[in-house]
N, C-alpha and C positions, 0 to 999 in steps of 0.2 A: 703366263707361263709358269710351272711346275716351279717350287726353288728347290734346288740341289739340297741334300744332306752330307756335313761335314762331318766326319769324325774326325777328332784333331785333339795335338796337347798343345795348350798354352806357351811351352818353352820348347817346342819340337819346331828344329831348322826346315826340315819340309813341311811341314804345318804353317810356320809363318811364310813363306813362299806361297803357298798355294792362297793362305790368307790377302797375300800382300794382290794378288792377279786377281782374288773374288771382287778387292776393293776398285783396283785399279778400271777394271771393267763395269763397276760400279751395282754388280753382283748379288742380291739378298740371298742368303741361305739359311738354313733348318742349322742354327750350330749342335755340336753333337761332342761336346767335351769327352776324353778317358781319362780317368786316375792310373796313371803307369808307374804312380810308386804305394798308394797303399793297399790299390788292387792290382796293379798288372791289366788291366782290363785289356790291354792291345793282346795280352796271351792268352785270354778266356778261347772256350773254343769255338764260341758266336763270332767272335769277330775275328778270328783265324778262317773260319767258311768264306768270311767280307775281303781278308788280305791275307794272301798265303805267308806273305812276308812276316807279317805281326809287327810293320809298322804303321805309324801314323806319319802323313794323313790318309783318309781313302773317301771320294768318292761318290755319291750315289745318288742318281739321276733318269727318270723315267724307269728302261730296264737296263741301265749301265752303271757298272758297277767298277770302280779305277782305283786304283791303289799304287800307281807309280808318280812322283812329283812331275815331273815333265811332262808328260800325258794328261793327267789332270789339267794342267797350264792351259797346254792347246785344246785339248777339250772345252776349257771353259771360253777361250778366245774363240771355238770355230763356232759353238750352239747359244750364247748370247749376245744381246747386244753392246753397244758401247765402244771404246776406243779397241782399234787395234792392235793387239800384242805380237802378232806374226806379222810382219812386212810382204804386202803382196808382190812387189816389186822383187825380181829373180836374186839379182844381185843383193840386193838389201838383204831378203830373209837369210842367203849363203851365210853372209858375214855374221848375222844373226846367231846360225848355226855354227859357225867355227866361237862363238863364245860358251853357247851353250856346253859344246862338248867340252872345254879347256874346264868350265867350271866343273863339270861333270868327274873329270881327271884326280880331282882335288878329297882325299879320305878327311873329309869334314868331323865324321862321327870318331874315329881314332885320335885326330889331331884335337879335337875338343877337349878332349879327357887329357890326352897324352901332358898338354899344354901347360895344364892346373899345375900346382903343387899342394905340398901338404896335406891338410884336412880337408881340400877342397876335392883335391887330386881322388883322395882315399876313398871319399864319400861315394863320388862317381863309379869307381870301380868296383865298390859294394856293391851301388845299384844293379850292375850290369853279374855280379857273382846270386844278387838274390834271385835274377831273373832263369842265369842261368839253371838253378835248384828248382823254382817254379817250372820252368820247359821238363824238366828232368820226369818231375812228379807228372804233370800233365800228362805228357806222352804215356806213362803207363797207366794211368786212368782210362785216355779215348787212346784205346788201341788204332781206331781208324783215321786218327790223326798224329800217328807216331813218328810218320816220316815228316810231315812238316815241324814236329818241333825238335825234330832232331836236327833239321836242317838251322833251325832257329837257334838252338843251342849252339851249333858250330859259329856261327853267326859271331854271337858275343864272347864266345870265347877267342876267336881271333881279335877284335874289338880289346878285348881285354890286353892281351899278350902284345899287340902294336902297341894302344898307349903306354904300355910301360916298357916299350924298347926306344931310348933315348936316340940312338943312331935314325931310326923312321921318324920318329916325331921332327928332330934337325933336317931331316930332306925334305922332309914334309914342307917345313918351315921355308926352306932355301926355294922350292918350288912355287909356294903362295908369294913370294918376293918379285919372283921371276913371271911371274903371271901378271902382279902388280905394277910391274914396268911398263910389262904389254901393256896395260888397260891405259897406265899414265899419258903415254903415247898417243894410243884413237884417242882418246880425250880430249889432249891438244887439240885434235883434228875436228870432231866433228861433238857436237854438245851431248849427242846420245851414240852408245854402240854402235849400234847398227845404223846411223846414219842420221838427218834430223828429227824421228821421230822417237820416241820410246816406246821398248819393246820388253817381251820375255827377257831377250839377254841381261837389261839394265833391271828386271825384277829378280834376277838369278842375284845378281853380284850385289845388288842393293842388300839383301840377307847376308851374303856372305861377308860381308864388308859393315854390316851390325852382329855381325856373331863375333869376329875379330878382336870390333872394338868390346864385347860384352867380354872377352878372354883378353882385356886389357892389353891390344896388341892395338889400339890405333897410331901407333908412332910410326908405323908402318909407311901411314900417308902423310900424320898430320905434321903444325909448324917445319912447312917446307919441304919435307922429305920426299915425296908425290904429289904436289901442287895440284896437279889438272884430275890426282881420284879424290884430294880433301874438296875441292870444290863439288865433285859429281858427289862426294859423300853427303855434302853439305844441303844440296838441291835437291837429294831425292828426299832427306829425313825434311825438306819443309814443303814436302806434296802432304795434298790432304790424307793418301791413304796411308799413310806411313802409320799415322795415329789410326788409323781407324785400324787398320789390321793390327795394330799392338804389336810394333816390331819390338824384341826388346834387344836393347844397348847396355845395360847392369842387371846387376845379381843383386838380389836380396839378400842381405847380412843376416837378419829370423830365419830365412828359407836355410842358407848354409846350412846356421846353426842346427836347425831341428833336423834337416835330411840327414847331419852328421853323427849325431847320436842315433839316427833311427837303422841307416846301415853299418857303424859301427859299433853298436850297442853291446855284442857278444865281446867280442877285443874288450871294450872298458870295464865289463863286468867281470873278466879273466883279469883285468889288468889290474881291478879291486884288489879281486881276493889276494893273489901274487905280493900285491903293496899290504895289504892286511894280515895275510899272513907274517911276512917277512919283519913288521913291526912286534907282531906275536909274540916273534923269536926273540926277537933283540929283546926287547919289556922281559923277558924269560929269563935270557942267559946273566942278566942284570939282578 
């Protein structure tokens, strides 16, 4: 059989979902890495023809070409082999479905950024301000792709403007709480979502539930606080594919640092001169 081509980034939450289901199904594919900070490549205009969205992941398989996280999923569960991720049973896949959607509910890309602080916080919102500049320039380059990255633009500029409105990111928060109840709850009940077997839904939350803990919010579940999601936390990070899709759970301290100075390099260079000058003075009126 044909193996699928992934485009994907390493640290992109639906990139590791779709990763975590290629494993899960036990899946070989063509990997297909982008660099989305020193090129942008998800904005180039090749791979804007691939995903109008200009995100990762997308996709591509005999003549089909996917660019939605969810659809990929079940696309991968209907056309290969290996365990089942959709529940054929009526009732099972429903329940399935009402998780799917709840996750769905959840502004993961807002509340990632929003979440951060500091230099962390800043860094992110650079990336998302250089990207917006790149869509800007782009679109007047391919005139015939002016309205996708305008739509792109709008995109991150909301993105932008949520995480830095502390009142959404707080409901944001109150919401993912309240979801986490729910999950605590079926979990008591039954060892997986959707009933005894594992499915999409428990690959949805299994990321969502390592992006949390990677934004240092696992107290959420753990010592006690959600007993029945640190346990389902704990089972799914010691399936084999957990590693092999490279869920990631922390941040690289090098990585901060160098994204730091790379999207706030203009600021500290202003922030130079400003302190250089202003010693000028003083050394002067002295």
């Amino acid at each position: 059989m044909k193996k699928p081509t992934l485009y994907y980034h390493p640290s992109s939450f639906e990139s590791q979902i779709v990763k975590l289901a290629l494993a899960e199904k036990g899946v070989a594919f063509t990997p297909r890495p982008l660099d989305l900070e020193s090129k942008s490549e998800h904005l180039k205009p090749w791979y804007l023809e691939l995903n109008r969205e200009a995100e990762v992941p997308t996709l591509q398989h005999k003549d089909m070409t996917l660019g939605e996280m969810v659809t990929i999923c079940v696309y991968i569960n209907n056309n290969f082999p290996g365990p089942m991720l959709v529940p054929i049973r009526g009732s099972e896949r429903e329940e399935m479905e009402e998780w799917v959607r709840l996750f769905q509910q959840f502004p993961h890309q807002e509340f990632s950024i929003g979440v951060l602080r500091g230099p962390e916080k800043r860094t992110e919102l650079g990336k998302l301000r250089q990207w917006i500049k790149t869509t800007e320039k782009l679109g007047d380059k391919h005139a015939e792709l002016d309205v996708r990255y305008q739509h792109t633009q709008s995109k991150y500029e909301k993105w932008a403007s949520l995480a830095e409105d502390d009142r959404f990111i707080s409901r944001a928060k109150t919401r993912i709480e309240k979801s986490l109840d729910l999950l605590d709850r079926r979990l008591k009940q039954s060892r997986w979502l959707a009933g005894n077997d594992y499915s999409l839904a428990d690959t949805l939350w299994t990321v969502l539930l390592a992006r949390l803990h990677y934004l240092g919010l696992s107290s959420l579940w753990a010592n006690g606080a959600r007993p029945n999601v640190d346990s389902f936390y704990q089972r799914v990070r010691a399936r084999s594919s957990f590693s092999k899709a490279r869920i990631q759970t922390t941040r690289s301290p090098f990585n901060k640092v160098l994204l730091f100075f790379k999207y706030n390099w203009e600021n500290l260079v202003l922030a130079g001169i400003v302190m250089g000058t202003g010693m000028g003075l003083m050394m002067s009126a002295q």
